[in-house]
N, C-alpha and C positions, 0 to 999 in steps of 0.2 A: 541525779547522774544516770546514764546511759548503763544499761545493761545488755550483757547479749542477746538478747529477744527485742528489745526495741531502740535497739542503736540503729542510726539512719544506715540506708543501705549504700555500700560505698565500695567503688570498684574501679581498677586500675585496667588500664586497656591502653595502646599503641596504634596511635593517628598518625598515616601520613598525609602530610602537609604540601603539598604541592613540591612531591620528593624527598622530604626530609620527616624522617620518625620523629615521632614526640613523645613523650610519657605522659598522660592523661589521668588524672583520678577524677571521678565524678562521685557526690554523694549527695543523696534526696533520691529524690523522684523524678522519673521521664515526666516531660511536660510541664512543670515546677517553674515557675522565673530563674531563669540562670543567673549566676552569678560568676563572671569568670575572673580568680584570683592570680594574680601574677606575683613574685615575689621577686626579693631584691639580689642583688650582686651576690656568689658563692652559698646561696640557697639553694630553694627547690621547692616542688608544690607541697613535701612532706610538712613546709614550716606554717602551712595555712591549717594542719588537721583540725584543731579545736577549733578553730573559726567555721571552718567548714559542718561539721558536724553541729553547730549551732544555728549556721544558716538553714542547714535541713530539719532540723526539727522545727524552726519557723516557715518552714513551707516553701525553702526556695534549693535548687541544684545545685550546689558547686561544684565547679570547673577548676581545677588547679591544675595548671600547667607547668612545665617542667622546662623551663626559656632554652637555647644553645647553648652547648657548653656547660649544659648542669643538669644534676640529677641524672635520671634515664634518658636524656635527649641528648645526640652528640651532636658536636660541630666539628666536619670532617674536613681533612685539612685538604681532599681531594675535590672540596667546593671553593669556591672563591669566601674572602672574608667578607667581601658585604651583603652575602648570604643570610648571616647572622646579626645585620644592622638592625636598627629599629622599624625603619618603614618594610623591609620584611618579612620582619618577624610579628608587623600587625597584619600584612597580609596573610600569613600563615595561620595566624588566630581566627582570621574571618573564616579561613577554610579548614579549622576545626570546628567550629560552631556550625558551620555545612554540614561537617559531617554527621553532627552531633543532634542536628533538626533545627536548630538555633538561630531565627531570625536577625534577634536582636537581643543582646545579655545587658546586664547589668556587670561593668569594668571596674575591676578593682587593682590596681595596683600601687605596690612598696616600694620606695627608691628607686630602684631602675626599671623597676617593673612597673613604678607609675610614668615614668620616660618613656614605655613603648609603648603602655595603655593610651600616651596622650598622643602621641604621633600616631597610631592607627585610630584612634577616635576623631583626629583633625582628620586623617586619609576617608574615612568611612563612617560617616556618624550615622549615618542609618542602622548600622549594625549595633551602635549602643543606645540602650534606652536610659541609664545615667552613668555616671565618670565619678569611682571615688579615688582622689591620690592621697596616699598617706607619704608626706618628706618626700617629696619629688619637688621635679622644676623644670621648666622648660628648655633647660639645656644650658651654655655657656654663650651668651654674645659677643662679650668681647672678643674679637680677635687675637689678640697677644694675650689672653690668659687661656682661650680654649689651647694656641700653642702650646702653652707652658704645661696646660695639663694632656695634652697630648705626649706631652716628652717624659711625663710624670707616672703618665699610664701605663706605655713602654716599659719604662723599666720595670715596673714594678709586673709587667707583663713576663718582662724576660725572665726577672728572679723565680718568678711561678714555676716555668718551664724550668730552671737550671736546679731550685731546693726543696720543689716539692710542698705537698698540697698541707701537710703537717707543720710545714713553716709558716706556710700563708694564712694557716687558720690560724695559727697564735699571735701572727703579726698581724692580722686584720681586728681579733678582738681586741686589740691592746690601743687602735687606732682612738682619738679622743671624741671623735664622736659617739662611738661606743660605750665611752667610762660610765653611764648611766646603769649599764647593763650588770655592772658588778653588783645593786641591790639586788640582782635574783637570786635566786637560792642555788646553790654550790649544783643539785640536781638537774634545774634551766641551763644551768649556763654549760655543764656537760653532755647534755643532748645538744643544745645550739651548737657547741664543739664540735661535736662529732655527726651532726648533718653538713655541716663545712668540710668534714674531709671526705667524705662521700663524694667529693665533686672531682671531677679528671685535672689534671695540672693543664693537661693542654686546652681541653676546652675554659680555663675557667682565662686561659692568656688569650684564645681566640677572642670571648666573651670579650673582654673589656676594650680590644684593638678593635671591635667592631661596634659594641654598644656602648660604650661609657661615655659618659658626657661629652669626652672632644673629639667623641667620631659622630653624635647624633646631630643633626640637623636642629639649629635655634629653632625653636617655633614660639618664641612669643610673640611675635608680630600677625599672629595667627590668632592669638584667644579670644579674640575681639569678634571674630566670626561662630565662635559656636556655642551653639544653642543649646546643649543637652542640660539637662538638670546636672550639677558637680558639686561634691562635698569633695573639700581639701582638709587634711585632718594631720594635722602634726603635735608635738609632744613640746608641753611649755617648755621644757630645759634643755630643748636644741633650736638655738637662737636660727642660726643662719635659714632654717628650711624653714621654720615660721615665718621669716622675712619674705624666701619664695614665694610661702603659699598665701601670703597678706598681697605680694604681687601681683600673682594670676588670678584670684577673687576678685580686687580690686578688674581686674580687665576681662574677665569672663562675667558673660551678662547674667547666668541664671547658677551662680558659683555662692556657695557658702562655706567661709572658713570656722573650723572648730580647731579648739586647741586645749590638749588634754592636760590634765595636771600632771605630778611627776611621773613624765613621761620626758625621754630624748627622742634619740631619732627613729626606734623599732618599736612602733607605740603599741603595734597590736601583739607584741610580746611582754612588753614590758606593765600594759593594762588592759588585758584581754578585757576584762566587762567592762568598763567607758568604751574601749573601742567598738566591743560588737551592739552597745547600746548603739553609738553614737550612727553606724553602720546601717542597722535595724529600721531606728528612726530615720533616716535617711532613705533608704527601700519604700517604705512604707509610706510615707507621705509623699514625697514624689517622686519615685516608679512608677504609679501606674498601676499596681498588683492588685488593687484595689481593697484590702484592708486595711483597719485604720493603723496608729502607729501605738507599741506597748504602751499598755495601764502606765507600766513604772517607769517609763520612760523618759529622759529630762533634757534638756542640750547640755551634756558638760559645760 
């Protein structure tokens, strides 16, 4: 375990973004392979710390970003709302990694935050040197159910705004793709609580009218074009996003799906070490970094 004398070096700093402030945590070393973590709906970069601090002591940067509409990043209602869509808010990424010295990172994103890691990855792939989505998908194709979840999101947009961010956090964990999340210990699941209401009501209603699935642009008719090395990583006991990422595997040419054991759909909370193995080994063998992949390393 990390002590204060040789815990990674880790610091919070305020990026703007082609206008818009961001909240930034970096922790490693300048010059390190980046890694930049994105996290999912009503989070924030706080929910990557252990991860991050893992990456650093393996020898790589992390980037945790803090998306619109959550954590230290607003989404002002004096911008227009596709401000804060997916394509960008990957633009916005490339010109933190500008600013940050960062050619090309290593992409990691959770749930919606693997949604805007893959729509700036299709937009720019020069800028990543691999793609890992953990429970993400390439969006809604269908027509008449992206409707339905457009009309779904709304309300559930508006409820935000009208009961506040202490409803939302108890209504969203109670949601069933979550029910995996009650094996954590009564401790986990009250810090996950209460980085949930850390988040603004209005940005978290902007958030989902501009990035949820039925405002993000389908890109699967896209996966067939890109190149980068991708690990898709989801949790045996959430059927549907395994299905996804058997999906876009199947259609991404240099794509490998992993799938953790009891794990649902927050894998890299619900099994920090198979995740950050699974992660690791992944970095390591094809990143590029040029080290080889850990002794005790395995593919779940």
């Amino acid at each position: 375990m990390s002590t204060a004398s040789n815990a990674p070096r880790a610091a919070d700093r305020r990026i703007d973004a082609r206008g818009l402030p961001y909240r930034v945590r970096t922790t490693g070393d300048e010059g390190a392979p980046a890694v930049l973590l994105l996290h999912g709906f009503a989070g924030s970069g706080d929910d990557w710390s252990s991860l991050a601090a893992t990456l650093a002591a393996a020898g790589y940067r992390a980037v945790s970003v803090d998306l619109p509409g959550h954590g230290g990043t607003p989404a002002p209602r004096t911008i227009p709302l596709a401000r804060f869509g997916a394509e960008e808010t990957g633009r916005d990424l490339c010109a933190i990694l500008d600013d940050l010295s960062v050619s090309a990172a290593h992409w990691v994103g959770y749930s919606m935050g693997g949604r805007v890691a893959l729509v700036g990855a299709l937009a720019d792939p020069a800028r990543v040197a691999t793609l890992v989505l953990e429970s993400s998908s390439p969006g809604i194709g269908d027509p008449a159910l992206r409707a339905e979840r457009r009309r779904d999101d709304e309300a559930l947009a508006a409820s935000i705004e009208e009961r506040g961010v202490a409803w939302f956090a108890k209504t969203w964990a109670d949601l069933p793709v979550f029910a995996t999340q009650r094996s954590l210990t009564p401790q986990a699941r009250a810090d996950l609580a209460e980085r949930r209401r850390r988040n603004d009501a209005a940005g978290l209603a902007d958030s989902l009218r501009a990035a949820g699935q039925a405002a993000q642009p389908f890109v699967g008719g896209r996966l067939a074009s890109f190149a980068r090395p991708t690990l898709l990583i989801t949790g045996a006991q959430d059927a549907a996003y395994t299905t996804h990422a058997a999906t876009m595997a199947a259609a991404i040419p240099s794509a490998l799906h992993v799938t953790i054991p009891d794990a649902g759909h927050n894998v890299h909370l619900e099994q920090p070490e198979w995740y950050a193995r699974a992660l690791l080994t992944h970095l390591r063998r094809r990143g590029g970094d040029g080290g080889p992949a850990p002794a005790d390393s395995k593919s779940p």
